[in-house]
FIDREN-824514 format. One record per residue: residue in one letter; x, y, z of N, C-alpha, C in turn. Coordinates in steps of 0.001 Angstrom, whole numbers. Layout:
BEGIN
  res      n.X      n.Y      n.Z     ca.X     ca.Y     ca.Z      c.X      c.Y      c.Z
    A        X        Y        Z        X        Y        Z        X        Y        Z
...
This chain:
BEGIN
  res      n.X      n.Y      n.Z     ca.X     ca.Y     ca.Z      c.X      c.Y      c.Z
    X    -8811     9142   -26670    -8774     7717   -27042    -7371     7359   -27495
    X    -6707     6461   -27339    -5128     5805   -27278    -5303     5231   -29062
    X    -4149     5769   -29530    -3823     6018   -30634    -3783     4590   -31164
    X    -3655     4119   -31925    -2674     2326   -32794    -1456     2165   -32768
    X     -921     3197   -31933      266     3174   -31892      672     3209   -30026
    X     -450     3446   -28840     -688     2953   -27688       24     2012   -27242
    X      120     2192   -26133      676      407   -25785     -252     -394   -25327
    X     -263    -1790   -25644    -1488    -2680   -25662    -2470    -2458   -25203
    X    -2134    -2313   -23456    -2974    -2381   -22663    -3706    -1170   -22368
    X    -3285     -338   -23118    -4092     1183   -22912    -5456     1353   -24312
    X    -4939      471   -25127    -6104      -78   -26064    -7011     -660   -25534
    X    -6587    -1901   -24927    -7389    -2785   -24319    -7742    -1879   -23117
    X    -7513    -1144   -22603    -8615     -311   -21605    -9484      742   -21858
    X    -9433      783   -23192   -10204     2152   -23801   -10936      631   -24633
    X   -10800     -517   -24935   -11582    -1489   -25708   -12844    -1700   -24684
    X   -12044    -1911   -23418   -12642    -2389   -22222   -14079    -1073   -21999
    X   -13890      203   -21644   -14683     1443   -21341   -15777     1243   -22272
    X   -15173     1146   -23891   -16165     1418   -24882   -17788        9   -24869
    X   -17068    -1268   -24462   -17598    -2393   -23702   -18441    -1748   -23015
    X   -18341    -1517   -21656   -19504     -623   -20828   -19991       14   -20882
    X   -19357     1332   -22056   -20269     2139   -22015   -21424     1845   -23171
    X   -21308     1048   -24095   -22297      309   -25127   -23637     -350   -24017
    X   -23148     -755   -23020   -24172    -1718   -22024   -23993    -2891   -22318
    X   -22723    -3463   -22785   -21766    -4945   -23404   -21886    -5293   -21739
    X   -21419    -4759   -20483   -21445    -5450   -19813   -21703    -4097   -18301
    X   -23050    -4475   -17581   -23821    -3708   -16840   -22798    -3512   -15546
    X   -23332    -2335   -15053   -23055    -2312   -13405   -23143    -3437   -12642
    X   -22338    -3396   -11545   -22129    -4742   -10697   -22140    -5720   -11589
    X   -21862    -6409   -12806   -22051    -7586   -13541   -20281    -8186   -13485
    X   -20207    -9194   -13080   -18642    -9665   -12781   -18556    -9782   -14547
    X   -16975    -9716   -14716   -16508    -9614   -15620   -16162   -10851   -16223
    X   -15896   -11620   -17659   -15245   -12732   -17992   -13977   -12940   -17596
    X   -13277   -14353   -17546   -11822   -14583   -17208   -11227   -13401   -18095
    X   -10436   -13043   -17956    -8924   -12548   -18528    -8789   -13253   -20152
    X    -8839   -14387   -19763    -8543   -15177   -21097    -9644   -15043   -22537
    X   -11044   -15270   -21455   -12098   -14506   -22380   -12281   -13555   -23071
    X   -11883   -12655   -22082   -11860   -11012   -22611   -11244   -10894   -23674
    X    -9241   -11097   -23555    -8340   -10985   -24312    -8840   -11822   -26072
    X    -9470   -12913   -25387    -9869   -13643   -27101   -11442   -13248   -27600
    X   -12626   -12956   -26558   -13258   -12752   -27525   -13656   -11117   -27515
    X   -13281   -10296   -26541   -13205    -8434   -26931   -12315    -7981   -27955
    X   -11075    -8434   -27529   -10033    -7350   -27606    -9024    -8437   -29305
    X    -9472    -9727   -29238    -8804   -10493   -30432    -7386   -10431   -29772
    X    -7589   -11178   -28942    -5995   -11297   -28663    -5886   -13328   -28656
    X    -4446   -13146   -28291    -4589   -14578   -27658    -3490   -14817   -27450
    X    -2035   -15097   -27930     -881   -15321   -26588     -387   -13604   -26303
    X     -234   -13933   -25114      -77   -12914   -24030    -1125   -11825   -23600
    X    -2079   -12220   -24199    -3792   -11301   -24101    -3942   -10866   -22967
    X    -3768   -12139   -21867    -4124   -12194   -20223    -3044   -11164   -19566
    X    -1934   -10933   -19986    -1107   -10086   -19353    -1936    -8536   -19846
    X    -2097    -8125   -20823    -2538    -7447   -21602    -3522    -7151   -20812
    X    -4483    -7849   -20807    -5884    -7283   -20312    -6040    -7029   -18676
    X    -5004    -7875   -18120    -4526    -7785   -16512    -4047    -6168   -16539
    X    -3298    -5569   -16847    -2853    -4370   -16843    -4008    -3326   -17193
    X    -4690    -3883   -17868    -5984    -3144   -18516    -7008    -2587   -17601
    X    -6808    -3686   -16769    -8183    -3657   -15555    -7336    -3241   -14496
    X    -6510    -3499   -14111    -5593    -2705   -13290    -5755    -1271   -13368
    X    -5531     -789   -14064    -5611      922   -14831    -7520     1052   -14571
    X    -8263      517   -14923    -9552      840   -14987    -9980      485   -13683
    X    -9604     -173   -12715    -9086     -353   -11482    -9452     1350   -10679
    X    -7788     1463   -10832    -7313     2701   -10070    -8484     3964   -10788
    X    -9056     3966   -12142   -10047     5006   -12408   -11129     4821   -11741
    X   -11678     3716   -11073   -13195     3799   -10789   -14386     2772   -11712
    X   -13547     2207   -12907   -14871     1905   -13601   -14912      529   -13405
    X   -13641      -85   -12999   -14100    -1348   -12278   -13674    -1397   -10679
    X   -13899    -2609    -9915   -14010    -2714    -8696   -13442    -4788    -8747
    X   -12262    -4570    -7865   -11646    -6008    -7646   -12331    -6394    -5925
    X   -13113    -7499    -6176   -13530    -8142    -5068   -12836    -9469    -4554
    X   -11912    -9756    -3541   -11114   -10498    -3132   -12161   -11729    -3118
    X   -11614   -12837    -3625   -11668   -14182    -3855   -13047   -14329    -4633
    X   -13401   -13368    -5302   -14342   -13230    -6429   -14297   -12728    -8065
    X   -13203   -11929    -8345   -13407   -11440    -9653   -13416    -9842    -9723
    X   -13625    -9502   -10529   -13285    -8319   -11270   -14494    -8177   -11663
    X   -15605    -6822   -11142   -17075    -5947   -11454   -16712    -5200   -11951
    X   -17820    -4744   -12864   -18128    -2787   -13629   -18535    -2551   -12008
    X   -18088    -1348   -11523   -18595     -640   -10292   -19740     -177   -10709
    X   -20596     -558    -9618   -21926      341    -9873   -21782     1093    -8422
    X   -22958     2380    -8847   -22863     3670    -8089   -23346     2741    -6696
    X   -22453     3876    -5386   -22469     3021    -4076   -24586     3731    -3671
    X   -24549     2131    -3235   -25774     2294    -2721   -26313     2402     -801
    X   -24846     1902     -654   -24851     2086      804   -23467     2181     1793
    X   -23376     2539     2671   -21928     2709     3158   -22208     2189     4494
    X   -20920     1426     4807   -21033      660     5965   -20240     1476     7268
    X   -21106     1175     8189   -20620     2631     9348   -19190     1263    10061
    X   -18436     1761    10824   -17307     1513    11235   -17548     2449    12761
    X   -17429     1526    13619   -17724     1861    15012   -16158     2338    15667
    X   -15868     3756    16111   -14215     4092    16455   -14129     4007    18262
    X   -13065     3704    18562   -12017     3895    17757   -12030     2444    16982
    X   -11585     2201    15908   -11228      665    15389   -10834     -592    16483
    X   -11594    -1014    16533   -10747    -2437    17618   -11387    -3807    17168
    X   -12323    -4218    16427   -12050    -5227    15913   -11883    -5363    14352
    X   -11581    -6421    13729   -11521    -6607    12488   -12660    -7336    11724
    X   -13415    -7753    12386   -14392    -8925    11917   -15844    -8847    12858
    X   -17173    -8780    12444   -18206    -7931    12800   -19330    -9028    12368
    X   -20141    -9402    12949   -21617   -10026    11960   -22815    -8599    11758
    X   -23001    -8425    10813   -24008    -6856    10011   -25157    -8269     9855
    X   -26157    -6780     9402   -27530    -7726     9095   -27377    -8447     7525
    X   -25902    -7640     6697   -26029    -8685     5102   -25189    -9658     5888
    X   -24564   -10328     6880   -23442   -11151     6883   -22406   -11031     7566
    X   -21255   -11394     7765   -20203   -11497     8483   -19189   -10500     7698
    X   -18159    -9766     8350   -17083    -9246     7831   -15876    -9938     8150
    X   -15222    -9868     6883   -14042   -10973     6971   -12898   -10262     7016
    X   -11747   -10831     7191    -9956   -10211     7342    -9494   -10781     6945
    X    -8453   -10239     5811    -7337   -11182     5398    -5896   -10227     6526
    X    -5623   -11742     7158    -4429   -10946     7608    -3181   -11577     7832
    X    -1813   -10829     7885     -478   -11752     7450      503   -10871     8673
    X      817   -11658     9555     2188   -10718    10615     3215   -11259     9765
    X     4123   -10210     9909     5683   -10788     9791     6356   -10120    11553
    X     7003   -11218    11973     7903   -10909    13215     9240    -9935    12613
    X     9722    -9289    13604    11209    -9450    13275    11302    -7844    12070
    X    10221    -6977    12128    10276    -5998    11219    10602    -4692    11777
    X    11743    -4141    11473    12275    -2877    11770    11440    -1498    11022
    X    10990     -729    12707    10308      -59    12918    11085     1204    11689
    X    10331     1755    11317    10457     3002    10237    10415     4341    10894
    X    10650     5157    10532    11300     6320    11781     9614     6801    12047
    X     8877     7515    11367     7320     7518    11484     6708     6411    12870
    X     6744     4940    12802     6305     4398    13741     7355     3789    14766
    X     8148     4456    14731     9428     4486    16267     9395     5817    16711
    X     8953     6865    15954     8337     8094    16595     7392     7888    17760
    X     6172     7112    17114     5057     7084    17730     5276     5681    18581
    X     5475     4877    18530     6213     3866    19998     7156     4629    20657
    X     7738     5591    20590     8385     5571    21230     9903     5068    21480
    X    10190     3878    20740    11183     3143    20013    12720     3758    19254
    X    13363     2763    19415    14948     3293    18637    14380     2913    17098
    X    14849     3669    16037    14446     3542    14696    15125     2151    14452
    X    14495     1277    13302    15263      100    13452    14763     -959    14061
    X    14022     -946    15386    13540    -1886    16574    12773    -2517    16037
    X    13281    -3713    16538    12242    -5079    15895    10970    -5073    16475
    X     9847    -5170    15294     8774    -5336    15758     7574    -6457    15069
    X     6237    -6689    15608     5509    -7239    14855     5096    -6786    14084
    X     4929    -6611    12613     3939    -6261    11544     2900    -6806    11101
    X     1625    -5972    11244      261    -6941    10651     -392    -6683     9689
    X     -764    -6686     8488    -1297    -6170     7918    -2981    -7032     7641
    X    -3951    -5536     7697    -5169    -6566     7785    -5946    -5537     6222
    X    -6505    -6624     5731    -8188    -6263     4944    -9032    -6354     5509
    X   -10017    -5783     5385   -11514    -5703     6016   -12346    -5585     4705
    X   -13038    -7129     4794   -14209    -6840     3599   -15441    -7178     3823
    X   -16925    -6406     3427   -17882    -6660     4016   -18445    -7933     2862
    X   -19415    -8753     3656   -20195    -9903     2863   -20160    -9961     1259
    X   -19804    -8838      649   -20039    -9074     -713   -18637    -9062     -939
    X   -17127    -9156     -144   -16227    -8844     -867   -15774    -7442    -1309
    X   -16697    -6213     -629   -16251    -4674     -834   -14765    -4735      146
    X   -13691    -4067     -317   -13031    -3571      906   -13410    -2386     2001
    X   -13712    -2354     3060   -13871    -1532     4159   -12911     -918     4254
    X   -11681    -1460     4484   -10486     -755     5286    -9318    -1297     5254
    X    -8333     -891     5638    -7104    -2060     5216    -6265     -875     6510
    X    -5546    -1954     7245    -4739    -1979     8514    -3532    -2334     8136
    X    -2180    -1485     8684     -985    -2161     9063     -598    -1641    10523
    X     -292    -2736    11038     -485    -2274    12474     1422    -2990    13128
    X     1665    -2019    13991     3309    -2347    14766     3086    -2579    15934
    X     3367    -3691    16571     3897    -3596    17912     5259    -4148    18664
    X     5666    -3211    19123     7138    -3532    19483     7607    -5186    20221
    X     8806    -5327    19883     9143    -6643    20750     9398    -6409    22043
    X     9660    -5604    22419     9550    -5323    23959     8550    -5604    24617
    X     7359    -5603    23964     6082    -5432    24612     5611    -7026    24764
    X     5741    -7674    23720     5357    -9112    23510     6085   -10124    23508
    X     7106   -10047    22966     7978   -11170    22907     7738   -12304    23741
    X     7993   -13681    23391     8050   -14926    24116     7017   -14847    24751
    X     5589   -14085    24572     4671   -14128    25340     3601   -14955    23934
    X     2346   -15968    24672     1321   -16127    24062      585   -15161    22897
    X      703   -14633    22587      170   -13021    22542      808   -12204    21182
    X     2270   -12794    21121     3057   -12183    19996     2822   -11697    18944
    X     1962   -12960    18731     1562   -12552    16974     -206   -12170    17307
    X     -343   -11261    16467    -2057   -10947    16536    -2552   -12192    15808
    X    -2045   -12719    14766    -2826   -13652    13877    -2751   -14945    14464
    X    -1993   -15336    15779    -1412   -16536    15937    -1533   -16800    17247
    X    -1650   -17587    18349    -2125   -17823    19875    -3289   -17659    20025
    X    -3541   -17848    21183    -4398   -18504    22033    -5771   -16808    21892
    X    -5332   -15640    21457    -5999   -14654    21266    -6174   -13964    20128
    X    -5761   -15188    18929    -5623   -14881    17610    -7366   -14054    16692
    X    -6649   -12344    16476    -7409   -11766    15728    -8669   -10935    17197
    X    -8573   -11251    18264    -8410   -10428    19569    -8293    -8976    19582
    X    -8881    -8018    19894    -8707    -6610    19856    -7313    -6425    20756
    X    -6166    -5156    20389    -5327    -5003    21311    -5273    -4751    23059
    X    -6582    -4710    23275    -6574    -4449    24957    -6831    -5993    25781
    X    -7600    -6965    24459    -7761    -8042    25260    -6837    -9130    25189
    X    -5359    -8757    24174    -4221    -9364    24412    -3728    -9040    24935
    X    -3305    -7778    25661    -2415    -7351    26369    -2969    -7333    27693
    X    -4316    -7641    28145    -4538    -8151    29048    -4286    -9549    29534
    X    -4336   -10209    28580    -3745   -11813    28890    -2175   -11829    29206
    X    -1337   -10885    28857     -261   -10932    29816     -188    -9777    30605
    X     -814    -9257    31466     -964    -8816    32518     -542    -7003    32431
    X     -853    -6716    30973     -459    -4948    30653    -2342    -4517    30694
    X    -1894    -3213    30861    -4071    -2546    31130    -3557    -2002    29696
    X    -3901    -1328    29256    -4227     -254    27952    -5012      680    28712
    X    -4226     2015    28583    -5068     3057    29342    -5689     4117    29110
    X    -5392     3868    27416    -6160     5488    26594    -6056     4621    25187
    X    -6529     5288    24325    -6157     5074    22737    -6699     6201    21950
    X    -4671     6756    21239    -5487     8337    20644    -6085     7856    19091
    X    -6329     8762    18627    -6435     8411    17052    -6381    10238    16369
    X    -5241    10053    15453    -5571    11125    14737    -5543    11297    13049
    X    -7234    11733    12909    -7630    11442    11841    -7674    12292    10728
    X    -7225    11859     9563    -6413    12816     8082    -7621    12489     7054
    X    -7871    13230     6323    -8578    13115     5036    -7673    13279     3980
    X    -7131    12745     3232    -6357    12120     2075    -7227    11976      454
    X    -6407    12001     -196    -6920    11391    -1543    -6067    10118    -1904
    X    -6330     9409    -2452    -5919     7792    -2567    -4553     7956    -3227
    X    -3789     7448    -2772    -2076     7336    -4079    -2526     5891    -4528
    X    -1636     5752    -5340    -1544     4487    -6023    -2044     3152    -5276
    X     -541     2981    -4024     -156     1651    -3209    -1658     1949    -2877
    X    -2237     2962    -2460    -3319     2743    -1265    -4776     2339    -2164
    X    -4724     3054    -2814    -5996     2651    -4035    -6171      943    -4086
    X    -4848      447    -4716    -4455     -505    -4724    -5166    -1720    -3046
    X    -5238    -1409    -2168    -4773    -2022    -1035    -6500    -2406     -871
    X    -7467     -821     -886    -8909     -762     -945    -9676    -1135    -1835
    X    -8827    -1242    -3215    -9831    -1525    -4489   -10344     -394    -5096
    X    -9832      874    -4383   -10528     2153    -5198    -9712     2932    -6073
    X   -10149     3945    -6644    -9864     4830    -7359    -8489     5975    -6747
    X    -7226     6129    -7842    -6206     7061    -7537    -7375     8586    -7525
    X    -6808     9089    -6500    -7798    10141    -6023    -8959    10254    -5537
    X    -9569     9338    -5152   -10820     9009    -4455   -10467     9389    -2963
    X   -11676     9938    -2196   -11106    10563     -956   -11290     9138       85
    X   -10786     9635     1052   -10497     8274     2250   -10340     9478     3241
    X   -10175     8288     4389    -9784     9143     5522    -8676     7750     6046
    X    -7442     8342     6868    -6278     7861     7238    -6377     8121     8678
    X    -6514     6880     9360    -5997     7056    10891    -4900     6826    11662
    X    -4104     6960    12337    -3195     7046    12834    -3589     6470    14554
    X    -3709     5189    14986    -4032     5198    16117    -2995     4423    16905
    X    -3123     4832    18141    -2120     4833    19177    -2881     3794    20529
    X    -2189     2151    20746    -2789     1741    22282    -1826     2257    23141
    X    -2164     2960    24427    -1052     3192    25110    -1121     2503    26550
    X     -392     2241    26820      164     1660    28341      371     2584    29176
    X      408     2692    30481      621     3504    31360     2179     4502    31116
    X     2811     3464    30777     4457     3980    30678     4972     3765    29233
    X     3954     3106    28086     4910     3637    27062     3711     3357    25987
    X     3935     2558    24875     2918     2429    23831     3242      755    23647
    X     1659      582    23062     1956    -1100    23158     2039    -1105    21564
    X     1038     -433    20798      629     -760    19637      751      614    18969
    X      577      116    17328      367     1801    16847       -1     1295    15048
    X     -998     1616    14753    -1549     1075    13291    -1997     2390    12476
    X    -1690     2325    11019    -2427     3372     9929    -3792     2315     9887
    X    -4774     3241     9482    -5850     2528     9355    -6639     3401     8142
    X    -6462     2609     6726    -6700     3700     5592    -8451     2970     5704
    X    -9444     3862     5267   -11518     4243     5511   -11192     4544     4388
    X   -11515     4207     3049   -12190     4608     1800   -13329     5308     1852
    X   -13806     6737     1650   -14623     6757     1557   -15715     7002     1095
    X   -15626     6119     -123   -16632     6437    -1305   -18028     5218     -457
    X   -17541     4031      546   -18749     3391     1035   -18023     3280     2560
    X   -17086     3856     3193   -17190     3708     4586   -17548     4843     5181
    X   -18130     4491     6609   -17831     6050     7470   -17346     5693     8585
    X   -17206     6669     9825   -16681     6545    11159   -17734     6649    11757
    X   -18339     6067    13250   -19078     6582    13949   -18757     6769    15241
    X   -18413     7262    15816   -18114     7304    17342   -18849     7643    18516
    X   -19305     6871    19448   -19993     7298    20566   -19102     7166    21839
    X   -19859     8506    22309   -19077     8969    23356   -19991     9193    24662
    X   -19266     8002    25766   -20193     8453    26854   -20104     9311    27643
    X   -21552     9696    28327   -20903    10898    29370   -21328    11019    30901
């Protein structure tokens, strides 16, 4: 337990634990504003909200809460079900029997390839490319998965097609844009890592530093070079992979 001599917010996250673990505030039960907390848990009140933001941040990355995009801040309750993920990955957005799965997603043009994914394009290190980065969250706001995906300017440029988030095939799996300008996709590898969560990535899923995941590495390829190439971090305390294979 963090001494009186702690820094704020490590009080206020051991204030926060002792809260839940009393039954002050249940599994899955969304949490009060920030502002609440700080004035009526923890007796705070100017700068409380920074305070207690860092608080849940930290209790965050442990597991005992869970951040649901455009909803709030839960006590995690134990997973009751895990949502299967059909491989290789090719779309972002799915209707399940709870609901629709949603994407938050943002390209930047114009982003120089990192020696890791100019390896795998194929590419001069440096080479301008598209960057996408996607969330995947199921109906309640869980994160599924979180995507950053490259594709070179060679491949797209000045074409309809450029941006994944943007034209006439916006949010489109990679084989059925690159069919609209006249490329096939002729394989797609994937090679798949089991990991424990670092920080950034915890961060990205909503889970726990050290919580296991699995990391994909997948590859669209073209006859003569690579079109695409994305990490694709699977949390998997509620995702899995399923793959069928015909024969």
């Amino acid at each position: 337990m963090p001494s009186q001599s702690a820094a704020p917010y490590l009080q206020a996250a051991d204030a926060i634990r002792e809260h839940i673990a009393s039954g002050g505030w249940l599994p899955g039960q969304r949490l009060p504003s920030r502002r609440l907390v700080a004035r009526e848990l923890l007796g705070l009140a100017e700068g409380g909200e920074n305070i207690v933001r860092r608080a849940q941040g930290l209790l965050i990355e442990e597991g005992v809460l869970e951040a649901r995009a455009g909803s709030g801040t839960y006590v995690r309750a134990p997973e009751t079900s895990r949502a299967s993920i059909t491989g290789p990955v090719a779309a972002w957005a799915r209707v399940t029997p709870g609901g629709t799965w949603t994407a938050d997603a943002d390209s930047a043009p114009s982003t120089p390839a990192p020696d890791d994914i100019a390896d795998r394009l194929g590419i001069a290190v440096d080479a301008e490319c598209v960057r996408t980065d996607y969330t995947v969250h199921d109906p309640g706001g869980r994160a599924l998965m979180a995507v950053t995906s490259w594709e070179p300017h060679t491949v797209t440029a000045g074409t309809p097609v450029m941006l994944p988030t943007g034209g006439p095939l916006a949010g489109q799996p990679v084989t059925a844009r690159m069919a609209r300008i006249g490329l096939t996709v002729t394989h797609i590898t994937e090679t798949i890592t089991p990991i424990a969560l670092n920080h950034a990535q915890a961060r990205r899923v909503h889970g726990r530093v050290g919580a296991p995941a699995l990391l994909l590495a997948r590859t669209h390829h073209l006859a003569d070079r690579a079109a695409e190439t994305a990490d694709i971090l699977v949390p998997g305390a509620h995702s899995q992979l399923i793959y069928r294979h015909n024969l």
